[in-house]
VOPAGU-2260 file (C-alpha; in pm, 1 decimal, decimal comma):
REM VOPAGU-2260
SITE   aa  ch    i         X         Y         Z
SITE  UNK   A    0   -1716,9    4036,7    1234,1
SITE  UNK   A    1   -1823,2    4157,4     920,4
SITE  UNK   A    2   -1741,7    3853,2     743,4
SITE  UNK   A    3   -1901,9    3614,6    1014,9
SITE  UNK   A    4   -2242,0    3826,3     990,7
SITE  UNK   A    5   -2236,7    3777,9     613,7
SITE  UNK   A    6   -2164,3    3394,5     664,2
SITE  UNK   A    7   -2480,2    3393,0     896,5
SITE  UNK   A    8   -2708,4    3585,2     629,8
SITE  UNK   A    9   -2593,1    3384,4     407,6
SITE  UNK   A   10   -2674,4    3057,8     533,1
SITE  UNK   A   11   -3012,6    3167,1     690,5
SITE  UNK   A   12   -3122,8    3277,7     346,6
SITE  UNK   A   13   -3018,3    2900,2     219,2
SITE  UNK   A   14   -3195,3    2765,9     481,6
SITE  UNK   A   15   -3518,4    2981,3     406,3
SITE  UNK   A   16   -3519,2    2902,0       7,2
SITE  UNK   A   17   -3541,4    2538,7     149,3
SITE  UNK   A   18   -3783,5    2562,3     342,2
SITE  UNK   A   19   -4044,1    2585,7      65,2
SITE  UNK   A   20   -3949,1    2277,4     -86,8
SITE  UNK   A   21   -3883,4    2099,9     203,0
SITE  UNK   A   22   -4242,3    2198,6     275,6
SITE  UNK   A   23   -4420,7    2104,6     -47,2
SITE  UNK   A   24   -4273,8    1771,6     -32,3
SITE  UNK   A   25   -4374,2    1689,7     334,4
SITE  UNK   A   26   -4757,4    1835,8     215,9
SITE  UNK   A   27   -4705,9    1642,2     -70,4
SITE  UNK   A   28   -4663,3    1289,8     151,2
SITE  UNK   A   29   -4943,0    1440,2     382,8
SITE  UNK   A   30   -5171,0    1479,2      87,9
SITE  UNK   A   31   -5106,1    1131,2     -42,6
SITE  UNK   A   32   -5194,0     954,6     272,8
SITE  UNK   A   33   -5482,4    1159,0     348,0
SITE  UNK   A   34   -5603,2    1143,7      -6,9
SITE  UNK   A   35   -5862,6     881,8      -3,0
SITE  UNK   A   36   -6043,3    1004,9     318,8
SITE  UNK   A   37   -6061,1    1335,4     181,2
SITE  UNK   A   38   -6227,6    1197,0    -148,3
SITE  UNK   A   39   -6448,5    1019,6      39,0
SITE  UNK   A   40   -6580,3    1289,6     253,5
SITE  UNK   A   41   -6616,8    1492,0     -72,3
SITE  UNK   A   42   -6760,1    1257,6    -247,8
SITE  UNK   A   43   -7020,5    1226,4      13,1
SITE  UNK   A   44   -7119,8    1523,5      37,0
SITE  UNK   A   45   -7144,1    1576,6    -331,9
SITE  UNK   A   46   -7362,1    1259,0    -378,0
SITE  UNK   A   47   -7560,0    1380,7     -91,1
SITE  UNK   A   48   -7627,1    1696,9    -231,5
SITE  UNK   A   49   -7710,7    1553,1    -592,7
SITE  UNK   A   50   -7963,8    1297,6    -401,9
SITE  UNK   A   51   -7745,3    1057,0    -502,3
SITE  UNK   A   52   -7796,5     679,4    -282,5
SITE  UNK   A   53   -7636,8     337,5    -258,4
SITE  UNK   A   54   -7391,9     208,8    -482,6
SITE  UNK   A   55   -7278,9     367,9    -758,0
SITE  UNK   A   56   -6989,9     658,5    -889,6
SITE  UNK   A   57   -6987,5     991,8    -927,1
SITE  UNK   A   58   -6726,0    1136,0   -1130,2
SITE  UNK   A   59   -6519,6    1496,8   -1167,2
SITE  UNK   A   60   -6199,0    1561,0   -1310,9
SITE  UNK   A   61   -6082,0    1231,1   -1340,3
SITE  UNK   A   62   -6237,8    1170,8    -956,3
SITE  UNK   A   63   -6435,6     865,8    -933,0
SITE  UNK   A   64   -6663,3     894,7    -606,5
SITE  UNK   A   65   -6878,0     557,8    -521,9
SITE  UNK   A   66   -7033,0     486,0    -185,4
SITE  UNK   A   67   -6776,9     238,6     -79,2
SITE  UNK   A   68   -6494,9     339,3    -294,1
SITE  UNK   A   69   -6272,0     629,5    -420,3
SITE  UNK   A   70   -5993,2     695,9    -677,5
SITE  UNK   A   71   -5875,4     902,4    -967,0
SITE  UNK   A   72   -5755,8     787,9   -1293,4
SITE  UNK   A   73   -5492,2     962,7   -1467,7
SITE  UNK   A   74   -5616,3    1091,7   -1868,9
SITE  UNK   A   75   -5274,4    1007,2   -1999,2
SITE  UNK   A   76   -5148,4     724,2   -1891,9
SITE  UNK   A   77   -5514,5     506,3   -1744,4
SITE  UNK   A   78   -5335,4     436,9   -1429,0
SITE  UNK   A   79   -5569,5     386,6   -1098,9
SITE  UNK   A   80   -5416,9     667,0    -843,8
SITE  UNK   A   81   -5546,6     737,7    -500,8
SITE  UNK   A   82   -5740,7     402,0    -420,1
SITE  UNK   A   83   -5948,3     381,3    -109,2
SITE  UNK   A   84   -6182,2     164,5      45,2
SITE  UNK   A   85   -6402,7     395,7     291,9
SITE  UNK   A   86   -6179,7     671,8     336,3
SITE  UNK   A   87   -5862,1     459,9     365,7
SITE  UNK   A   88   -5588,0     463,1     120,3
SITE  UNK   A   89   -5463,6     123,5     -10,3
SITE  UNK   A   90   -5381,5     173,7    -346,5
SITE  UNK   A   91   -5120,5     514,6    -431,3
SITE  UNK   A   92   -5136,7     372,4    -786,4
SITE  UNK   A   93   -5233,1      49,3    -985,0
SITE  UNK   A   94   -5062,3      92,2   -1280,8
SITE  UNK   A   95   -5023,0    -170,6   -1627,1
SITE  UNK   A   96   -4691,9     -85,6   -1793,1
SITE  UNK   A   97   -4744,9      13,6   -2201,1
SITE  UNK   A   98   -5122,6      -9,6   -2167,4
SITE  UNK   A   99   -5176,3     229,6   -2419,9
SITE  UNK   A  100   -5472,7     342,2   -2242,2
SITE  UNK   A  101   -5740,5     404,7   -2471,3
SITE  UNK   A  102   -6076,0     550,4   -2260,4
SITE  UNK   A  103   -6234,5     513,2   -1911,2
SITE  UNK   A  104   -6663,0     425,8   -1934,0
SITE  UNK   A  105   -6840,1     469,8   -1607,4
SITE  UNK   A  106   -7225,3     293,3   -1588,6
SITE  UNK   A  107   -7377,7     287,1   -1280,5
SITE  UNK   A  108   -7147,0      74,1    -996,9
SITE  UNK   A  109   -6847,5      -8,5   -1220,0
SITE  UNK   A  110   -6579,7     199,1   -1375,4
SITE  UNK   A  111   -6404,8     -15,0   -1681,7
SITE  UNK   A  112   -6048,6      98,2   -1823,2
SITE  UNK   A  113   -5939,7      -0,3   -2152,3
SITE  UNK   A  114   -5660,1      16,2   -2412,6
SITE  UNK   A  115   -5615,4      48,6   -2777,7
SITE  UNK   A  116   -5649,9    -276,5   -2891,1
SITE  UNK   A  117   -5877,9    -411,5   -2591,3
SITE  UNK   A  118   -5594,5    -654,5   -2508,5
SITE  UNK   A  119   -5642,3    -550,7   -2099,3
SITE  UNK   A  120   -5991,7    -449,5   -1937,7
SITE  UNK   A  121   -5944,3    -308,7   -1588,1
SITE  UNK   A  122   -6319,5    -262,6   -1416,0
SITE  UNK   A  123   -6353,0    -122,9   -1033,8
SITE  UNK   A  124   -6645,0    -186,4    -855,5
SITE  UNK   A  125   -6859,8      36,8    -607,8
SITE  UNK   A  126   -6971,6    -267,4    -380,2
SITE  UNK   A  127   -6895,0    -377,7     -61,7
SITE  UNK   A  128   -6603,8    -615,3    -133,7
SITE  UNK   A  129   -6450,3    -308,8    -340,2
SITE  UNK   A  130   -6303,6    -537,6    -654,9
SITE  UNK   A  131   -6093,1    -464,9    -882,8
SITE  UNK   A  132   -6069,8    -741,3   -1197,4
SITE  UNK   A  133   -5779,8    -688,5   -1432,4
SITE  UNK   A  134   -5841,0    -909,9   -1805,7
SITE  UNK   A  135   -5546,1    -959,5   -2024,5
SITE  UNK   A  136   -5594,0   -1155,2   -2351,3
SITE  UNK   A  137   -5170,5   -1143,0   -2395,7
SITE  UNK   A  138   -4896,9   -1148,8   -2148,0
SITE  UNK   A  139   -4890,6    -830,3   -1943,1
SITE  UNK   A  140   -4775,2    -736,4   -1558,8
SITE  UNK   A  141   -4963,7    -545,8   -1303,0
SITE  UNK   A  142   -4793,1    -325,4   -1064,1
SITE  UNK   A  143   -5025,6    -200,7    -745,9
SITE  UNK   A  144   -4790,4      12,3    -521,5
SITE  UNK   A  145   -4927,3       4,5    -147,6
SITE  UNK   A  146   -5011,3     295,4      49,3
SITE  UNK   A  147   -4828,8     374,2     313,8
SITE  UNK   A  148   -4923,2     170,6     649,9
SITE  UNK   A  149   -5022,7    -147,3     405,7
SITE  UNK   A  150   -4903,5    -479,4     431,9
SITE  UNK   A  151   -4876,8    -751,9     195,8
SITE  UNK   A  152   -4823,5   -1080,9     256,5
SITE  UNK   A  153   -4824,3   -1426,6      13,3
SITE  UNK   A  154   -4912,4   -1746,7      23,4
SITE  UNK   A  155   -4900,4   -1952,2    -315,2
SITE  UNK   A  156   -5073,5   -1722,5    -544,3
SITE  UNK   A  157   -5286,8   -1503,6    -302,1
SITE  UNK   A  158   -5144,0   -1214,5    -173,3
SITE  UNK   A  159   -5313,3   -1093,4     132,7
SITE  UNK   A  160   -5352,8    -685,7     153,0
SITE  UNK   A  161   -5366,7    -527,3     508,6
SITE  UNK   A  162   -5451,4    -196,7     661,2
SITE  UNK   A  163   -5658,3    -138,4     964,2
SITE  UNK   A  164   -5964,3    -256,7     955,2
SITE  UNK   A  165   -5960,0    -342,4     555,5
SITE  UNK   A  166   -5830,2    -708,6     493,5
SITE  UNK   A  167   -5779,8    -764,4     136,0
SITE  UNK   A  168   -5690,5   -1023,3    -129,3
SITE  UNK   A  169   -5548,2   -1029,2    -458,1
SITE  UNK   A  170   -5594,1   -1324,6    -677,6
SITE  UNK   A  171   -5430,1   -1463,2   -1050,3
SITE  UNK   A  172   -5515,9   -1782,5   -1172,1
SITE  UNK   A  173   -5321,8   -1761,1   -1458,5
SITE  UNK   A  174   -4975,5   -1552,1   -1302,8
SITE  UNK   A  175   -4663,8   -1658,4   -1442,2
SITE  UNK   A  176   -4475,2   -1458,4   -1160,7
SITE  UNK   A  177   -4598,4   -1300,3    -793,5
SITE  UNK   A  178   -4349,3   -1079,1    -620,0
SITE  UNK   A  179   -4338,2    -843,6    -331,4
SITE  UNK   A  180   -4079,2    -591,7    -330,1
SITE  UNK   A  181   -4066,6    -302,9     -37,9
SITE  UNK   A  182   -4457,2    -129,6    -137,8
SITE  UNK   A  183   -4495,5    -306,7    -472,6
SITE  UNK   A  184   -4683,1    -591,9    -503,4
SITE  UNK   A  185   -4639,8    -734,6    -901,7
SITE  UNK   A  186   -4802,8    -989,7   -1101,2
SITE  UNK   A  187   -4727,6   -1124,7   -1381,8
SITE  UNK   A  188   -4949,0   -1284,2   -1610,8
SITE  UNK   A  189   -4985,2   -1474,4   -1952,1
SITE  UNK   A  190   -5359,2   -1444,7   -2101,6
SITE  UNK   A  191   -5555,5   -1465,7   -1767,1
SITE  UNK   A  192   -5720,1   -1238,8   -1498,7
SITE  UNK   A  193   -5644,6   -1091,9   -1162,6
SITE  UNK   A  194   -5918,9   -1030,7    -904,7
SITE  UNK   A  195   -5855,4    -774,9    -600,9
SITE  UNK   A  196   -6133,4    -833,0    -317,9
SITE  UNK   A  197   -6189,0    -728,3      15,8
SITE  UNK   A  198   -6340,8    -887,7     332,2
SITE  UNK   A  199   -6704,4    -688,4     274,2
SITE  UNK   A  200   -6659,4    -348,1     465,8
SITE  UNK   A  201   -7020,7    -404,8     577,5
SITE  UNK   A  202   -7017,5    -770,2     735,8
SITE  UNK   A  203   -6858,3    -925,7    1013,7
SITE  UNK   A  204   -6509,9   -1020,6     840,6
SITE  UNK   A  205   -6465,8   -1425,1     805,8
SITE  UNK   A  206   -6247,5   -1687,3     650,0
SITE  UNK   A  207   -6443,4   -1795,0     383,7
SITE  UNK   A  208   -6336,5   -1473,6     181,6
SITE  UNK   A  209   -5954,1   -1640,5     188,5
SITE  UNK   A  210   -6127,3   -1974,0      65,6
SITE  UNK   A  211   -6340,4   -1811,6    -172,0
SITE  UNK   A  212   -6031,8   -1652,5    -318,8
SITE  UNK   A  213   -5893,3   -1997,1    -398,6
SITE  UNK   A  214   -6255,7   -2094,5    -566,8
SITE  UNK   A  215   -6188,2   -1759,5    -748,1
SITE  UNK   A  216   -5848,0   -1902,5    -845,7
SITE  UNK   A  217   -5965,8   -2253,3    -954,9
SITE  UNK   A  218   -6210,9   -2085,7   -1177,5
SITE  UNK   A  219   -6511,5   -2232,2    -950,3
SITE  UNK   A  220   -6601,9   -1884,2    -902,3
SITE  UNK   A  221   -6924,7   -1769,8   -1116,6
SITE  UNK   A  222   -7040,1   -1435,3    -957,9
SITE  UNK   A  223   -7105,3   -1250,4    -649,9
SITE  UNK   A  224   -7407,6    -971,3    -601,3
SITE  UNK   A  225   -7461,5    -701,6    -424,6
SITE  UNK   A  226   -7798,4    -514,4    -358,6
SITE  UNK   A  227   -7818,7    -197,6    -118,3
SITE  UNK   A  228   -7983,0      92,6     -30,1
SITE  UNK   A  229   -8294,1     211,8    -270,7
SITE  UNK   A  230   -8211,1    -158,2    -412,0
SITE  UNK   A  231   -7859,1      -8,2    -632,8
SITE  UNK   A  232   -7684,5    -372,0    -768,8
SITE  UNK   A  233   -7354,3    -435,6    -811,6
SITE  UNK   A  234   -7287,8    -777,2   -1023,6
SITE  UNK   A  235   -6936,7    -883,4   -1111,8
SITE  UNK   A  236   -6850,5   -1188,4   -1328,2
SITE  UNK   A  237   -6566,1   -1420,7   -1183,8
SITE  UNK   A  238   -6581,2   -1641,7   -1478,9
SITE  UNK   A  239   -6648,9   -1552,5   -1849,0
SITE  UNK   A  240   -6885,2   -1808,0   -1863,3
SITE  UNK   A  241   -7108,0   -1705,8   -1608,1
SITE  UNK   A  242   -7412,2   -1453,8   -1631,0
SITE  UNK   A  243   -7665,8   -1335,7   -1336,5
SITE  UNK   A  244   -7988,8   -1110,2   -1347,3
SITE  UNK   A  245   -8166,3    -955,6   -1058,4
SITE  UNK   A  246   -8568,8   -1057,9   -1165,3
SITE  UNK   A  247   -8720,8    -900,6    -917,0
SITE  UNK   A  248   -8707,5    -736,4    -569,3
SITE  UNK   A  249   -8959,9    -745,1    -279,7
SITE  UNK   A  250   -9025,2    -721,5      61,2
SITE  UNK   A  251   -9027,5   -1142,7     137,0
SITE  UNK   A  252   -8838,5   -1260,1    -173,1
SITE  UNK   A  253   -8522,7   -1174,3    -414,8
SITE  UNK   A  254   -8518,9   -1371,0    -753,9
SITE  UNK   A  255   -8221,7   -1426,6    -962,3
SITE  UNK   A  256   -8168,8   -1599,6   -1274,7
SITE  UNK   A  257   -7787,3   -1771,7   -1333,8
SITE  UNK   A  258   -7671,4   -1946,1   -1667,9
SITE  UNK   A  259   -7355,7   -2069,2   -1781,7
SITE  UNK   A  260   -7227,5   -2212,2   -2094,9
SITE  UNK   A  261   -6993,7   -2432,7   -1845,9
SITE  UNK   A  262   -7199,5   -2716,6   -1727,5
SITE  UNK   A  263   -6990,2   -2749,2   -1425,1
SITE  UNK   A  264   -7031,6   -2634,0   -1062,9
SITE  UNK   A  265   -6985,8   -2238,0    -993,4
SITE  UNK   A  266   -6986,2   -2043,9    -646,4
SITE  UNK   A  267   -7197,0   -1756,2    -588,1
SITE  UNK   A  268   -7126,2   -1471,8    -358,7
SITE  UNK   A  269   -7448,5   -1249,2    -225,3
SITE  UNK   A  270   -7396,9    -969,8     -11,6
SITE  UNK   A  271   -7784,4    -809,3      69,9
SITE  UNK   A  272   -7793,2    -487,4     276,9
SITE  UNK   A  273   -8078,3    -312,4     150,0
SITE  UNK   A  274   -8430,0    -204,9     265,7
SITE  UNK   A  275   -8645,4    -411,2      43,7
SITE  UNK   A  276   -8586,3    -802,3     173,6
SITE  UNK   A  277   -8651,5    -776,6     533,8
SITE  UNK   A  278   -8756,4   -1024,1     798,0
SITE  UNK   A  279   -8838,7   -1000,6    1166,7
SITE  UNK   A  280   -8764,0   -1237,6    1498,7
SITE  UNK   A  281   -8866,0   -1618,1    1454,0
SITE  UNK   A  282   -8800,1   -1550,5    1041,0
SITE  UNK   A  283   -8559,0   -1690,9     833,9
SITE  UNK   A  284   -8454,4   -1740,7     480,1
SITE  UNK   A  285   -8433,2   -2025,8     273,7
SITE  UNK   A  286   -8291,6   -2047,2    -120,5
SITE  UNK   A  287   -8459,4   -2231,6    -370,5
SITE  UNK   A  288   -8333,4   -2365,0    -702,4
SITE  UNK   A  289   -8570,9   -2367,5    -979,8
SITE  UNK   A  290   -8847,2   -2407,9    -713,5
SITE  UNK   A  291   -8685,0   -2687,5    -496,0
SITE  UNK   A  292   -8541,0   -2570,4    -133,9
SITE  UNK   A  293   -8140,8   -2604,0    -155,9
SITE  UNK   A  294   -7954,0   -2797,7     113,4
SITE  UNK   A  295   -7822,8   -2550,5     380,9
SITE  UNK   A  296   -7483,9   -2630,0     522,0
SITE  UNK   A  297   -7363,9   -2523,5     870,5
SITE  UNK   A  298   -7047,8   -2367,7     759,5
SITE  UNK   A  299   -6849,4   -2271,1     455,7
SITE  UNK   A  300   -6567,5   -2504,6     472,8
SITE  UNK   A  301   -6856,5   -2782,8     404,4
SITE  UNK   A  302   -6974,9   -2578,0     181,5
SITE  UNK   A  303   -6637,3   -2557,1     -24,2
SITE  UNK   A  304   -6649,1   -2944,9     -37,6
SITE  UNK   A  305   -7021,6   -2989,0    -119,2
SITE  UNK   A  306   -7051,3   -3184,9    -474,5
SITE  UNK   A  307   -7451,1   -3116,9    -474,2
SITE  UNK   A  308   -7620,0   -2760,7    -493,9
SITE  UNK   A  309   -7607,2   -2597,1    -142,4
SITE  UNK   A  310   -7551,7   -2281,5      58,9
SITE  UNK   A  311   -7400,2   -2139,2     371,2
SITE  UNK   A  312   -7547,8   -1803,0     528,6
SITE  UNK   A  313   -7570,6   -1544,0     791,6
SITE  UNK   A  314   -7805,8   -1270,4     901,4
SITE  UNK   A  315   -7776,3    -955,6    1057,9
SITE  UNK   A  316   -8015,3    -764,6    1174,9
SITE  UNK   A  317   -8361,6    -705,4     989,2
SITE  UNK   A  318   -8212,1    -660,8     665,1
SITE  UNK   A  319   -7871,4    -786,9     630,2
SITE  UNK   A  320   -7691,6   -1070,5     545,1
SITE  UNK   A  321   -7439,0   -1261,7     352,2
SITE  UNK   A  322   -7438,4   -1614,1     174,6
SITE  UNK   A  323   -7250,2   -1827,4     -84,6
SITE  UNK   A  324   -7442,0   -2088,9    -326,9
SITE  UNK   A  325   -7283,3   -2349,0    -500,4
SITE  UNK   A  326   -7462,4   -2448,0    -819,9
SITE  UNK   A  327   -7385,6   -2820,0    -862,7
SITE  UNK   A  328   -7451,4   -2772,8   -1261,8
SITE  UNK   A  329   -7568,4   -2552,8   -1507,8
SITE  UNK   A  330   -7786,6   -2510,5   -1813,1
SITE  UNK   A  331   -7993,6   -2147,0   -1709,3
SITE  UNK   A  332   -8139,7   -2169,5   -1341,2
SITE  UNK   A  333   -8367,4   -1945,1   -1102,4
SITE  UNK   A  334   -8249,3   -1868,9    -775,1
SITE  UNK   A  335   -8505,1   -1764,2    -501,9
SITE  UNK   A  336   -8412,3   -1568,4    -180,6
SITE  UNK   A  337   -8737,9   -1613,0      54,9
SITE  UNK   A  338   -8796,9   -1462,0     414,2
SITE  UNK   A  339   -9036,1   -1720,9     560,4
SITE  UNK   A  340   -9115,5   -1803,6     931,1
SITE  UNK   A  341   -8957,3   -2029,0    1151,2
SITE  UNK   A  342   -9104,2   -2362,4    1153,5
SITE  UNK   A  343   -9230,5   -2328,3     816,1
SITE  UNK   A  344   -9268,8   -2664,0     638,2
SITE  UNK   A  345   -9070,9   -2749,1     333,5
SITE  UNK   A  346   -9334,4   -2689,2      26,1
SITE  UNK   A  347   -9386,2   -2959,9    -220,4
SITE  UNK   A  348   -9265,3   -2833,4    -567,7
SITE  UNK   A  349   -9673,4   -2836,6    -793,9
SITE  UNK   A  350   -9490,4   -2660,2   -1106,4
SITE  UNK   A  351   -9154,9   -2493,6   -1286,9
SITE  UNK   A  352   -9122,3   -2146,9   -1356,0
SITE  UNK   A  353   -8937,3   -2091,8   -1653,2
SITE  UNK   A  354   -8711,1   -1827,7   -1649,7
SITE  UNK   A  355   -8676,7   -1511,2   -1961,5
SITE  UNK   A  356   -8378,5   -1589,4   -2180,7
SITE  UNK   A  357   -8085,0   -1349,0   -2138,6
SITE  UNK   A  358   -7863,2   -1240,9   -2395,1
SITE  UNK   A  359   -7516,1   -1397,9   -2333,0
SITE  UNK   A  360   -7264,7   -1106,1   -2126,0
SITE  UNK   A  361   -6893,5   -1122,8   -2216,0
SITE  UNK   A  362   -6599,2   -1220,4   -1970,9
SITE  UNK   A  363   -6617,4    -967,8   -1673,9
SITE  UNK   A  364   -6912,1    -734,2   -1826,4
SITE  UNK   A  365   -7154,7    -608,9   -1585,3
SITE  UNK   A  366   -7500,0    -754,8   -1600,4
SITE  UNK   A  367   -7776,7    -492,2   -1526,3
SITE  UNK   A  368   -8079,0    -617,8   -1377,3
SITE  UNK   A  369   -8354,3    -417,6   -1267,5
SITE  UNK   A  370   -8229,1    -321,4    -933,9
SITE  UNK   A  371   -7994,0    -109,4   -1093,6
SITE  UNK   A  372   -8191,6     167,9   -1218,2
SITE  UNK   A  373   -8053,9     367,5    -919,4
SITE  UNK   A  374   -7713,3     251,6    -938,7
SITE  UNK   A  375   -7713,9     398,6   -1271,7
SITE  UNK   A  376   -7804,9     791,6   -1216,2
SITE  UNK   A  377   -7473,4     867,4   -1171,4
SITE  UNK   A  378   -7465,8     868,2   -1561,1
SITE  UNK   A  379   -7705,6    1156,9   -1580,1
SITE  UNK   A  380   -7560,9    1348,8   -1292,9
SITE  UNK   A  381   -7193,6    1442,3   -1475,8
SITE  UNK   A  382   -7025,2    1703,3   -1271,2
C-alpha cells in the first residue's frame, strides 16, 4: 500500500511540474494569435490619448502602432513580428535571412528597415491597403510565416493572402522562385522588389486590386495615395521612376503633381477618405490632366486596356471614394480631383498651370506633400 501511495505522489507531483509548462506554452500560442488585436486596441488608445489622428505610427519598445496597422520589430535581428491589419494577425514574422539589419527610421505613415550595406529596404505603410515593399539590389529570399487561420494560395507569381475579412496579395516581379510550404510563404528574388497589398480595409473589396497586382508586376504601376482623416497622406512608390506630391487640399478640389523619368504609361491608385474633399447628392467628380477633363471609363478591366490617359472610380458616401488613373505618358503632369455638380458642362481649357519642380525621390522613398504634416507628429510624440 505503501508503495502504491508513493507511486501516486509521485506521479501527481510529475504531472503538477508540467503543468506550468504545459501552460506557458498554450498562453504562449494564445498570445500569438491574439497579438495583433491587442496592439491594436493599445495602440488606440495610446494615440487617442496623445491626440494622435489618421494615418500614421506610434512607436514603444520596438511596437509600431498606426491607425490601420500593427507590428513589432525585433532590435537584433530587423525581422517584422506580430503583423496585423486592424486587429487581425496575418503576419507571426516576415523575416530576410542574413539581413544584417542595420536600423529601423519611422516618419510619419511609413516605417523603413534597413541593413548594413543598404542592399534590402523593407518599408510598411500605415494606409488602408496596409503595404509592405521589400527592395533588394542583390539576390536575397523573403520568408513571411502566416498566422494561424491564414491561407495562401498562388497563381503565377501572385500569391493571394486570406483571413476573414482581409484579402491580401503579395507580388515579385523579379522572383526567381515562389513557394508555399505548410505557413510559409517564400520568395525568392534576384535584384528586384516584392509588394504585399491588401484589398483597402475601408472600401467595398473588388477585383481590380488582383489586376492591379499584375500592373504592379509588369512595372505599369507608378503610385497609389492615400489621404484621411485631418488630411494625414500616405504615398508609396511602385516604380523607382515615379514621384507624386499632394499640392493642395480643399473642400471641392485635390491637386497632385506626378513625374517620371519613364516616358511610358503608369497606373495610379487613390484611396480618399478624409473630411476635406466632400460633395453632396446630384455632385460628382471629374479628374483633369494638366487642365483637360480625362476620359472616364465604366469599369477597370477597360481601364487596364486603355492606351490613352483615363480613369475608373467609385464614391461612397459624402467623402469617400476610390479611383485608378492611367497616365498615357509622362514628362511632369498635374492631376486635379474636382467635386462639381451634375450636369456640369465640360470647361474649355483658356490656359496651363505649370506645376513647382520637385526634387527627384529614390526607388520606394516616401514623398511628403503637404497633407502630411499630421501624419508626421508621431515623430515628436516618442513614447
Amino acid at each position: 500500500m505503501n508503495k502504491i501511495l508513493k507511486l501516486a505522489a509521485l506521479v501527481f507531483a510529475l504531472i503538477m511540474l508540467t503543468l506550468p509548462v504545459l501552460g506557458e506554452m498554450m498562453g504562449s500560442n494564445e498570445m500569438m494569435r491574439g497579438k495583433a488585436k491587442e496592439m491594436h486596441e493599445e495602440g488606440s488608445q495610446m494615440r487617442e490619448n496623445e491626440g494622435m489622428r489618421g494615418m500614421g505610427f506610434m512607436h514603444s519598445q520596438g511596437n509600431r502602432f498606426g491607425n490601420y496597422v500593427t507590428f513589432s520589430i525585433d532590435n537584433n535581428t530587423g525581422d517584422v513580428m506580430n503583423y496585423g491589419i486592424l486587429g487581425i494577425t496575418i503576419f507571426d514574422s516576415i523575416k530576410v535571412p542574413g539581413l544584417n539589419f542595420k536600423e529601423t527610421t519611422t516618419r510619419g505613415a511609413v516605417t523603413g528597415i534597413t541593413n548594413n550595406d543598404g542592399s534590402i529596404v523593407i518599408q510598411l505603410h500605415d494606409n488602408p491597403a496596409a503595404v509592405i515593399n521589400i527592395m533588394a539590389k542583390a539576390k536575397a529570399s523573403i520568408i513571411f510565416d502566416l498566422a494561424e487561420g491564414v491561407n495562401a494560395t498562388r497563381e503565377d507569381n501572385i500569391v493571394t493572402i486570406s483571413s476573414g475579412n482581409v484579402t491580401a496579395y503579395i507580388a515579385s516581379g523579379n522572383a526567381t522562385s515562389v513557394n508555399i510550404d505548410g505557413g510559409n510563404v517564400s520568395i525568392g528574388i534576384d535584384k528586384g522588389f516584392t509588394i504585399f497589398r491588401a484589398s483597402p480595409v475601408n472600401m467595398p473589396m473588388s477585383e481590380m486590386h488582383r489586376g492591379f497586382m499584375g500592373e504592379i508586376n509588369s512595372n505599369r504601376a507608378g503610385a497609389e495615395i492615400s489621404v484621411g482623416d485631418f488630411d494625414a497622406s500616405s504615398i508609396v512608390n511602385y516604380s523607382k521612376d515615379t514621384n507624386v506630391m499632394i499640392k493642395s487640399m480643399e473642400k471641392n478640389r485635390m491637386r497632385m503633381v506626378v513625374n517620371s523619368s519613364n516616358h511610358s504609361g503608369k497606373f495610379i491608385m487613390m484611396n480618399i477618405d478624409n473630411s476635406s474633399l466632400m460633395w453632396n447628392e446630384g455632385q460628382k467628380l471629374r479628374l483633369y490632366l494638366d487642365n483637360k477633363p480625362m476620359r472616364q471609363v465604366m469599369d477597370e478591366q477597360e481601364l487596364y486596356n486603355a492606351t490613352d490617359s483615363s480613369f475608373w472610380l467609385t464614391m461612397m458616401g459624402r467623402n469617400r471614394m476610390e479611383a485608378i488613373m492611367y497616365v498615357a505618358n509622362f514628362s511632369e503632369r498635374q492631376v486635379d480631383i474636382v467635386v462639381e455638380d451634375e450636369g456640369t458642362p465640360t470647361p474649355e481649357v483658356t490656359g496651363t498651370t505649370t506645376a513647382t519642380a520637385m526634387p527627384k525621390t529614390p526607388g520606394f522613398e516616401v514623398a511628403l506633400g503637404l497633407t502630411c504634416i499630421v501624419a508626421a507628429y508621431g515623430l515628436r510624440r516618442r513614447i
